[in-house]
C-alpha positions in Angstrom: 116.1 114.2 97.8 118.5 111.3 96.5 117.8 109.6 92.9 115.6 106.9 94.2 113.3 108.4 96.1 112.9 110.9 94.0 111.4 108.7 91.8 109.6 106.9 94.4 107.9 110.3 94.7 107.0 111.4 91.2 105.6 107.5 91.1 103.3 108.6 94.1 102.6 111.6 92.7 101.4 109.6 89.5 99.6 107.6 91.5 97.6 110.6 93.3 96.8 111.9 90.3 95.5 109.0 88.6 93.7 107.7 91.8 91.9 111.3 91.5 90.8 111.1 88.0 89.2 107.8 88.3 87.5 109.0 92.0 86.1 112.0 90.9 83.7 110.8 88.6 80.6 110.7 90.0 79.3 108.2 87.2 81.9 105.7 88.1 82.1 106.6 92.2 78.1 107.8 92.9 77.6 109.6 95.6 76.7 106.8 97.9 80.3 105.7 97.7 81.5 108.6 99.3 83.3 106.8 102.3 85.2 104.7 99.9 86.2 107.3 97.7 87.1 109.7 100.9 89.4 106.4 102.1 91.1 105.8 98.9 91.8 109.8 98.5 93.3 110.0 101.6 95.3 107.2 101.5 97.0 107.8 98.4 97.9 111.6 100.0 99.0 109.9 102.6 101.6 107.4 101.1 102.7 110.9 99.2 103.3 112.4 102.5 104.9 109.7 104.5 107.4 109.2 101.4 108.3 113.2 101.9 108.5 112.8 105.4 110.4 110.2 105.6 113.2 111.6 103.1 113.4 114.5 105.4 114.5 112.5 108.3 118.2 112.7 108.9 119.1 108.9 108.7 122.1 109.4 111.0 119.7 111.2 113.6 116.4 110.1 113.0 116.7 106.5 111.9 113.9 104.8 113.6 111.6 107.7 112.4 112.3 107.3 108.7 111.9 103.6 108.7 108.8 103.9 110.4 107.6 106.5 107.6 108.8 104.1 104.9 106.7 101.0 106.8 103.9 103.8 107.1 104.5 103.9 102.9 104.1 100.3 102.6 101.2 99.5 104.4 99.6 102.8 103.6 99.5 101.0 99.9 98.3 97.5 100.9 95.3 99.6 102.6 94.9 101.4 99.0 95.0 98.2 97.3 92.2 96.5 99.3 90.0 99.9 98.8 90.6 99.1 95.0 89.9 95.1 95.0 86.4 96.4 97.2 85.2 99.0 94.4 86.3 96.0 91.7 84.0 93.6 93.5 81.5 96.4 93.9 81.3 96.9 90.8 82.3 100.3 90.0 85.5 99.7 88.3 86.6 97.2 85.7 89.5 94.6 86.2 91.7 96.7 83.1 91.7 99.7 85.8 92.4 97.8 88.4 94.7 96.7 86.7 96.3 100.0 85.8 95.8 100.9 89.7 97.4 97.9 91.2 101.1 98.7 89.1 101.0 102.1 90.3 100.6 101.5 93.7 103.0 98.2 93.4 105.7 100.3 91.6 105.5 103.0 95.0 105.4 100.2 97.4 108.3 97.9 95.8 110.4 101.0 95.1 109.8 101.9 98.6 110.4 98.5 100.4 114.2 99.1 98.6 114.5 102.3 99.7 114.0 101.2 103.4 116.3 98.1 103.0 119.0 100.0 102.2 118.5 103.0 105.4 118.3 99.5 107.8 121.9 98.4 105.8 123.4 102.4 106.6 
């Protein structure tokens, strides 16, 4: 794994594990919010996935394949982003975590948009 997306992955991996902290309490996230914590768990696996995926594609063989990954990334965290904005205006958490959140998942989607500019450049 080069440098960059090496870094892009420990951010993601950040990101899981402060995205499962903040989920997993049931006094913040009750029970009845179970859909939108499933959603915002999975998706945040997911970008971690896609991002190892995608830096396992061979960018001389499978171009196409790891750009796609790298899009799946990106919009992967605009998804997580509008999951966060809903359980703001829900309620459940306050603007300073969403705050928090939204760099997180900014610093894994801008680092990956960079990333994927320079494989289309190669």
């Amino acid at each position: 794994m080069g440098e960059s997306k090496l870094k892009v992955a420990t951010k993601a991996i950040n990101l899981m594990q402060y995205t499962m902290q903040i989920t997993s309490n049931r006094k913040r996230y009750p029970a009845k919010h179970l859909i939108l914590v499933q959603r915002i768990q999975n998706t945040c696996m997911d970008i971690y996935e896609f991002i190892l995926d995608s830096n396992r594609q061979n960018l001389n063989l499978s171009k196409d394949v790891r750009l796609e990954l790298q899009s799946k990334v990106i919009t992967s965290c605009d998804k997580l982003s509008c999951y966060i904005e809903i359980s703001m205006n829900l309620g459940i958490v306050g603007s300073k975590t969403v705050e928090c959140w939204q760099k997180k998942i900014n610093d894994v989607k801008y680092m990956t948009i960079s990333w994927r500019e320079r494989d289309r450049k190669r």
